[in-house]
C-alpha positions as CSV (number, residue, x, y, z in Angstrom):
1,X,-31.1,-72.5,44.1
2,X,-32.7,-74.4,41.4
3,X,-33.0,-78.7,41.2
4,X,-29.7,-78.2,39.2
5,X,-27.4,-76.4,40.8
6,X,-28.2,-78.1,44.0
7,X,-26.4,-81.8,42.6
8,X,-22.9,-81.5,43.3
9,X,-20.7,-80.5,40.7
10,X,-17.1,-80.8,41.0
11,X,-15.4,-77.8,41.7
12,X,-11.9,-77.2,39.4
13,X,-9.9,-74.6,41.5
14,X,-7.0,-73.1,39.2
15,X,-7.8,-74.7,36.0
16,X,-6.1,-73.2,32.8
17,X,-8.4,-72.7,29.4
18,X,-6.1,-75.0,27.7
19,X,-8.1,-77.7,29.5
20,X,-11.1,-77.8,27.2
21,X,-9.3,-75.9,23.8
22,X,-9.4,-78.1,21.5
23,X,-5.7,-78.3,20.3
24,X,-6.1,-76.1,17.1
25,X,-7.7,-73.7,18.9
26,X,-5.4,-73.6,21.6
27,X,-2.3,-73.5,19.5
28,X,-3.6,-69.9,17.9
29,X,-4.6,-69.2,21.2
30,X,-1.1,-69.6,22.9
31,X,0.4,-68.0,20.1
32,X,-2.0,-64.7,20.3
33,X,-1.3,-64.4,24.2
34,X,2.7,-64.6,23.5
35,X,2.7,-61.1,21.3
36,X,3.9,-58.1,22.2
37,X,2.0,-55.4,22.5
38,X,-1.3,-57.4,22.5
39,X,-3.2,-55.4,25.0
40,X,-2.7,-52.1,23.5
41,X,-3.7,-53.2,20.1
42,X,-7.3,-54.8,22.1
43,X,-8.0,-51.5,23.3
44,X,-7.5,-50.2,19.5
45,X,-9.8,-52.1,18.1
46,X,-12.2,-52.4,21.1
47,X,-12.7,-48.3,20.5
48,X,-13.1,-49.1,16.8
49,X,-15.7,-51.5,17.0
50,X,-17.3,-49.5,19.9
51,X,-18.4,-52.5,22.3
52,X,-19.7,-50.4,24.7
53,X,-22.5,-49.5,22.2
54,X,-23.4,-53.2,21.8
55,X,-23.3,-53.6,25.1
56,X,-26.2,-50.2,25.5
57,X,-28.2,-51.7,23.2
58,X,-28.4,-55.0,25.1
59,X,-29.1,-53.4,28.3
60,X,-31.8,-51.4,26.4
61,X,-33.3,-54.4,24.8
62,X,-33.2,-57.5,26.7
63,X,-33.3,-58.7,30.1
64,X,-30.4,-58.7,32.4
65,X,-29.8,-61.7,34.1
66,X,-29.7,-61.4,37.8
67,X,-31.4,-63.3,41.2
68,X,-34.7,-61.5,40.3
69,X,-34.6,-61.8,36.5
70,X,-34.2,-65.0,35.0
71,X,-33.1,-66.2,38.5
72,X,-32.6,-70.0,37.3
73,X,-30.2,-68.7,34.7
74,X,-28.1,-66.6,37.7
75,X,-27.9,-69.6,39.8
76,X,-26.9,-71.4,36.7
77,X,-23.7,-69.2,36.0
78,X,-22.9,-68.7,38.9
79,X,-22.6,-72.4,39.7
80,X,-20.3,-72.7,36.6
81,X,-18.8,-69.7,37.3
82,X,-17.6,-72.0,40.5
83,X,-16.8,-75.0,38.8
84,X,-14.3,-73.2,36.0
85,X,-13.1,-71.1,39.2
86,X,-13.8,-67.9,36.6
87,X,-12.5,-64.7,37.8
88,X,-15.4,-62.7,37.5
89,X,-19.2,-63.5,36.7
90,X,-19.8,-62.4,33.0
91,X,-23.0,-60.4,32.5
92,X,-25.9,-62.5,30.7
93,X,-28.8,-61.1,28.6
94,X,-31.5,-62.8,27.7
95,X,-33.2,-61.6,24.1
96,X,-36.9,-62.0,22.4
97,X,-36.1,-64.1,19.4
98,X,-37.2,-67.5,18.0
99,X,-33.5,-68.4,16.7
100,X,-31.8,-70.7,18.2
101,X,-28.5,-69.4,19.4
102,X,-26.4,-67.8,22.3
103,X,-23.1,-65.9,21.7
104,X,-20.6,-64.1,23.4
105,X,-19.6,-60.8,22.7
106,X,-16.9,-58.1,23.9
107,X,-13.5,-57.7,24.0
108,X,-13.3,-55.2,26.9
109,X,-15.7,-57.4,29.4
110,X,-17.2,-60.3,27.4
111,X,-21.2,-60.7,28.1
112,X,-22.8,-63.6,27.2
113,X,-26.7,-63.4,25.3
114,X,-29.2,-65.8,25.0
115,X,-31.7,-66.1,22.8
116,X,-35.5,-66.6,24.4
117,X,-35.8,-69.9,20.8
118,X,-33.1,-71.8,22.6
119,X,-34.4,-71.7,26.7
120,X,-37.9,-72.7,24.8
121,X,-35.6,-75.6,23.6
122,X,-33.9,-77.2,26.2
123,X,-34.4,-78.3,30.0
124,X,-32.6,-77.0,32.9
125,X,-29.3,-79.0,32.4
126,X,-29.0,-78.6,28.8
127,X,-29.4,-74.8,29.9
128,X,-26.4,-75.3,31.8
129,X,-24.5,-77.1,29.4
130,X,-25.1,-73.9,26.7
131,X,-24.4,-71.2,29.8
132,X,-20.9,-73.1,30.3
133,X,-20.1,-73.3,26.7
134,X,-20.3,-69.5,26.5
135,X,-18.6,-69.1,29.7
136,X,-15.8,-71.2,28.1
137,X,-16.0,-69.0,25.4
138,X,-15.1,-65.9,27.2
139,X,-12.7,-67.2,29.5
140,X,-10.8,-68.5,26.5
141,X,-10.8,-64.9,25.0
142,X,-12.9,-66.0,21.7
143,X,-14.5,-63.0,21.2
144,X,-11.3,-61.2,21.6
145,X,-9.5,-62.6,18.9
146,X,-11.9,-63.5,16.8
147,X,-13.7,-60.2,16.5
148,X,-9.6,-58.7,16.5
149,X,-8.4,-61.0,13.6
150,X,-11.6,-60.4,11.2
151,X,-11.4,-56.9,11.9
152,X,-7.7,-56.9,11.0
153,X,-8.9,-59.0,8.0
154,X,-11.1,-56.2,6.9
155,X,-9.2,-53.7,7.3
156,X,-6.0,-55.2,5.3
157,X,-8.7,-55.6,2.6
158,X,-10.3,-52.0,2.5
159,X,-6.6,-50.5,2.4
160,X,-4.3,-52.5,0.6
161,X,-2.0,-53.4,4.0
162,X,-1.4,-56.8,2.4
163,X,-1.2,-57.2,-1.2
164,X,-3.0,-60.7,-1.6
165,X,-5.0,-61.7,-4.3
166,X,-8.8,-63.1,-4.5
167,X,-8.0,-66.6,-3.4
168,X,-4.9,-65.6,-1.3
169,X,-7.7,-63.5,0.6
170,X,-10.4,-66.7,0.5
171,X,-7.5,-68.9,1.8
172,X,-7.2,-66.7,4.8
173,X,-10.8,-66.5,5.5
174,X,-11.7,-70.2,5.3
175,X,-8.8,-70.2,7.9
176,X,-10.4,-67.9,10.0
177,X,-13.1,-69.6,9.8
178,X,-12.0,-72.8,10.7
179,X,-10.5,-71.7,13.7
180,X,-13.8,-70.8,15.1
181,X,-15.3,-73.8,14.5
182,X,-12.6,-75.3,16.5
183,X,-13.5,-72.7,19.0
184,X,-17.3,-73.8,19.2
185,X,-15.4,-77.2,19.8
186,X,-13.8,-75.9,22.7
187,X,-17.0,-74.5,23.9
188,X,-18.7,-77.8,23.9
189,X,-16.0,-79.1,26.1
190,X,-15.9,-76.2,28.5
191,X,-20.0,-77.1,28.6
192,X,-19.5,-80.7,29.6
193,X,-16.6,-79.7,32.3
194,X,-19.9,-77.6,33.9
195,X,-22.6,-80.2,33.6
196,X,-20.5,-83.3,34.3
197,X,-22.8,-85.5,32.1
198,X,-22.1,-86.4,28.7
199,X,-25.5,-87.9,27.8
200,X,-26.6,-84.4,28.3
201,X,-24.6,-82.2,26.3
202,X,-25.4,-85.3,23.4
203,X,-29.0,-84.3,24.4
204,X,-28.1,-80.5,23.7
205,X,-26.6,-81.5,20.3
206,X,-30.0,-84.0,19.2
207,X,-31.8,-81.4,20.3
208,X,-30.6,-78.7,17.8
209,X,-30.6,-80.8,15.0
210,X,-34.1,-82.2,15.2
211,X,-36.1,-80.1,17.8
212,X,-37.3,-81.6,21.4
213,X,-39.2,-84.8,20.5
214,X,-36.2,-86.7,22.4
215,X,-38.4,-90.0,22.4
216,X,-38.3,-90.1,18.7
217,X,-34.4,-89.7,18.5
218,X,-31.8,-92.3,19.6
219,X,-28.2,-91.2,21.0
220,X,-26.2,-94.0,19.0
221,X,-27.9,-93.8,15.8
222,X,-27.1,-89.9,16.1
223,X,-24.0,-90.5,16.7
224,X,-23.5,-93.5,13.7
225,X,-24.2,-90.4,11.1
226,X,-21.3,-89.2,11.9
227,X,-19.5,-91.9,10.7
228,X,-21.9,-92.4,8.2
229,X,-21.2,-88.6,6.8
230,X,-17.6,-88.7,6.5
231,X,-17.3,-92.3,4.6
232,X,-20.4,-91.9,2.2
233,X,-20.3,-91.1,-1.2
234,X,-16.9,-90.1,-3.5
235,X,-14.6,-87.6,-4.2
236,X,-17.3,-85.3,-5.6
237,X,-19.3,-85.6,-2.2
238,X,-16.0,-84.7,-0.3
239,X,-15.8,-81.3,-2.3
240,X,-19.2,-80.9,-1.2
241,X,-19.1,-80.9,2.2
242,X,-15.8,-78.8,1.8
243,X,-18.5,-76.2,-0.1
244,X,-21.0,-77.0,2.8
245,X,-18.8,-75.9,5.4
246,X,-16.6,-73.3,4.1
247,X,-18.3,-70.6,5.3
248,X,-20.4,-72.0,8.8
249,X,-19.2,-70.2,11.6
250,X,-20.4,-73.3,13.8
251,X,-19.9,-77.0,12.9
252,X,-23.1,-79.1,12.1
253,X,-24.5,-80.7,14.8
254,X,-24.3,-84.2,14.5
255,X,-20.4,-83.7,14.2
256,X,-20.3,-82.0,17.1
257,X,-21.8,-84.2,19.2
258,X,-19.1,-87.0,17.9
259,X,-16.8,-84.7,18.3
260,X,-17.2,-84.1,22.3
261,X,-18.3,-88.3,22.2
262,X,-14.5,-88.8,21.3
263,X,-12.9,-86.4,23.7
264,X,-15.2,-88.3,26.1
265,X,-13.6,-91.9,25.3
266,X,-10.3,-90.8,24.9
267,X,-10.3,-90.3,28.6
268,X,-9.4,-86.5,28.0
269,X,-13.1,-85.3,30.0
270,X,-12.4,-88.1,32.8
271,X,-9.0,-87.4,33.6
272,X,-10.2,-83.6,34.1
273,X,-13.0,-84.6,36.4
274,X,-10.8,-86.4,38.2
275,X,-8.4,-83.5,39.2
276,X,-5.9,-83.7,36.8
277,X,-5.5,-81.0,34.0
278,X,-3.7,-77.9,33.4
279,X,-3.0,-74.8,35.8
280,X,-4.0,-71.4,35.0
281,X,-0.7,-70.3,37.1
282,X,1.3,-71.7,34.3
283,X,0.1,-70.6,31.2
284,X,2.9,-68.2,30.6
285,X,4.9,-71.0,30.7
286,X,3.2,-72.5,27.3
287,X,5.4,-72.8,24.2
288,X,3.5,-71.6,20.8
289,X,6.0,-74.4,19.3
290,X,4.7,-76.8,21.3
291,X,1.3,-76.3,20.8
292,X,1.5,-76.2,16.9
293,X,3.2,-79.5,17.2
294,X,-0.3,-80.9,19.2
295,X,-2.6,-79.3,16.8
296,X,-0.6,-80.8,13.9
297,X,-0.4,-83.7,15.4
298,X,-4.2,-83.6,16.0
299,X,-5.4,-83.1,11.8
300,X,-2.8,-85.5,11.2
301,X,-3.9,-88.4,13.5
302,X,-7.4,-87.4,11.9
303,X,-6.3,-87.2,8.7
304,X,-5.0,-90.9,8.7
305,X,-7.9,-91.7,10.3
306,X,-10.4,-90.3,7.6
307,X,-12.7,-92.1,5.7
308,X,-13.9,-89.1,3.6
309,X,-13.1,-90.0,-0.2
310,X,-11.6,-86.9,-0.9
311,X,-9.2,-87.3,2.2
312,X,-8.7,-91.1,1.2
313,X,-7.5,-89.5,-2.7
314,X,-5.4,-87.0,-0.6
315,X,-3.9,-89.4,1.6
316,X,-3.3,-91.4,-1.8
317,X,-1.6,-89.3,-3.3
318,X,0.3,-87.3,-0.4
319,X,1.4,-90.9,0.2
320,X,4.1,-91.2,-3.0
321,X,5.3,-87.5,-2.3
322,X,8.1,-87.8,0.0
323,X,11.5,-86.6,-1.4
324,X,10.1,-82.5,-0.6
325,X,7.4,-81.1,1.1
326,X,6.9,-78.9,-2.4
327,X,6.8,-81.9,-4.6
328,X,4.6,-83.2,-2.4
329,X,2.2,-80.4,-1.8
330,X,2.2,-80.6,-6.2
331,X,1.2,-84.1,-6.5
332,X,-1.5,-83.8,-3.8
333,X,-2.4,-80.8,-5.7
334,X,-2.6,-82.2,-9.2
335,X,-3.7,-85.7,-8.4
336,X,-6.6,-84.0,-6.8
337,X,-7.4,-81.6,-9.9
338,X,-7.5,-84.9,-12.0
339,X,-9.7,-86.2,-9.7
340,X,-12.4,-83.6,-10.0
341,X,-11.8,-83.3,-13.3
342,X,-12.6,-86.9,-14.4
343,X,-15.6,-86.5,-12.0
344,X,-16.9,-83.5,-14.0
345,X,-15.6,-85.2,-17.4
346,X,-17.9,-88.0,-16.0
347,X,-21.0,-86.1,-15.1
348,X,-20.7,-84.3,-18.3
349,X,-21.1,-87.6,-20.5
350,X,-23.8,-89.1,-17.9
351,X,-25.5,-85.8,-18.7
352,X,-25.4,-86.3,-22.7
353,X,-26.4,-89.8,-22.4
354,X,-29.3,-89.2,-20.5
355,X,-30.0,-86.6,-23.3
């Protein structure tokens, strides 16, 4: 056993994925699990995207993880393996390359790779902290539906099965894609629930963002850009970071970190710890409705929140709109295009100005 996995981590017999989902996540999540159906379309698309030749070409070209190959990382799943009282033990691969990044993949069995850039990164418990993050992700089914929905996506698009247009189409994407994001937030949590230490899954996040000199970094100041990020600037920086994220599979860093730094003080991670959180015994018991009404509730109370300017201008205007949700869905709408457009009218005469 390595230094690691010998501290005592507490053990969480019977816990239920919805325990570290974050709530939009866990609403599509729920929802997914409810159809009818379901498996036999998995096994559809699981031929289609022939996962057994991914997982070949692993097994051809990295290491298998096992007690004589990587034995630190065995010990290290297996010990979260234990603590998220996991069904089975998930195969992990480890692969040459510099970039730093581990994924899950499969929809059959899920096996979890790891790239060699991010063990060169990261200490023992950071190690764990990324191994239980991807274990989240494949007891949560991520790959599964994720890989199902874009292929679904692609599919509708090559045929015609859904006549939508061009932004129709980059409506549902940037949906997509947001729900995966949440997803990586889920996987964060589902890390810290294995290494029972916040300051080291902060550590994992620092680390990403501005490599491994640690000394030269300080936790609260990393933390302050978050806050710093989503109040600076005006509208025209909130359509920006709209651009910059539209298509990132992964949130940036320094959000993350804030991100699992709030679940922390909420009490949500604590109460877990402690021996209170959901059973997996009950999950088909969990309404769809119900967990559409958390995740709402979730944007909203972070919508109000918000000090983004172009969240503040939708707030603004959202505000004023409440005979219908349609009228009110038009004055966000327009209120915002006159926004932008007086920015641009703006820039524009800046521009001849300076000319």
């Amino acid at each position: 056993m390595t230094d690691s996995v010998s501290r005592s981590y507490r053990s969480l017999p019977g816990i239920s994925t919805r325990a570290w989902e974050h709530p939009a996540d866990r609403a599509a999540l729920v929802a997914l699990r409810n159809l009818k159906g379901f498996d036999t379309v998995l096994k559809a698309i699981s031929a289609l995207l022939r996962e057994r030749q991914h997982r070949l070409l692993f097994l051809a070209s990295g290491v298998r993880v096992d007690d004589r190959q990587f034995p630190h990382l065995h010990d290290l799943l297996t010990d979260c393996v234990r603590v998220l009282d996991a069904p089975s033990t998930p195969e992990l691969y480890v692969v040459q390359d510099p970039t730093v990044n581990a994924m899950t993949i499969g929809m059959d069995t899920p096996f979890i790779v790891i790239n060699t850039g991010l063990l060169d990164l990261l200490d023992e418990e950071e190690q764990r902290f990324v191994v239980g993050h991807e274990l989240g992700h494949a007891l949560s089914g991520h790959a599964v539906y994720r890989t199902m929905l874009m292929h679904l996506l692609r599919l509708a698009g090559s045929f015609g099965w859904v006549p939508i247009g061009g932004w129709a189409l980059r409506a549902i994407v940037a949906a997509l894609m947001e729900w995966q994001r949440k997803s990586e937030l889920s996987g964060d949590r589902a890390g810290l629930l294995c290494v029972q230490d916040p300051d080291v899954a902060m550590r994992v996040h620092m680390k990403t963002a501005g490599g491994t000199k640690l000394s030269e970094m300080d936790t609260q100041r990393f933390l302050a850009q978050a806050a710093e990020y989503e109040r600076t600037g005006d509208l025209r920086d909130g359509v920006l970071k709209l651009l910059n994220l539209e298509l990132q599979s992964h949130p940036f860093s320094v959000l993350r970190a804030a991100d699992l730094n709030r679940w922390v003080e909420r009490g949500d991670y604590g109460r877990i710890v402690g021996g209170e959180y959901p059973q997996r015994a009950d999950d088909d018991k969990a309404s769809p409705a119900k967990e559409f009404k958390a995740a709402a509730r979730g944007y909203k109370d972070g919508f109000d929140a918000s000090a983004d300017p172009l969240i503040t201008t939708l707030r603004d205007f959202g505000s004023s709109a409440v005979n219908t949700v349609g009228q009110g869905v038009t004055d966000v709408a327009t209120g915002v295009g006159r926004k932008i457009d007086e920015w641009r009218r703006n820039s524009a005469r800046k521009r001849d100005e300076d000319e």
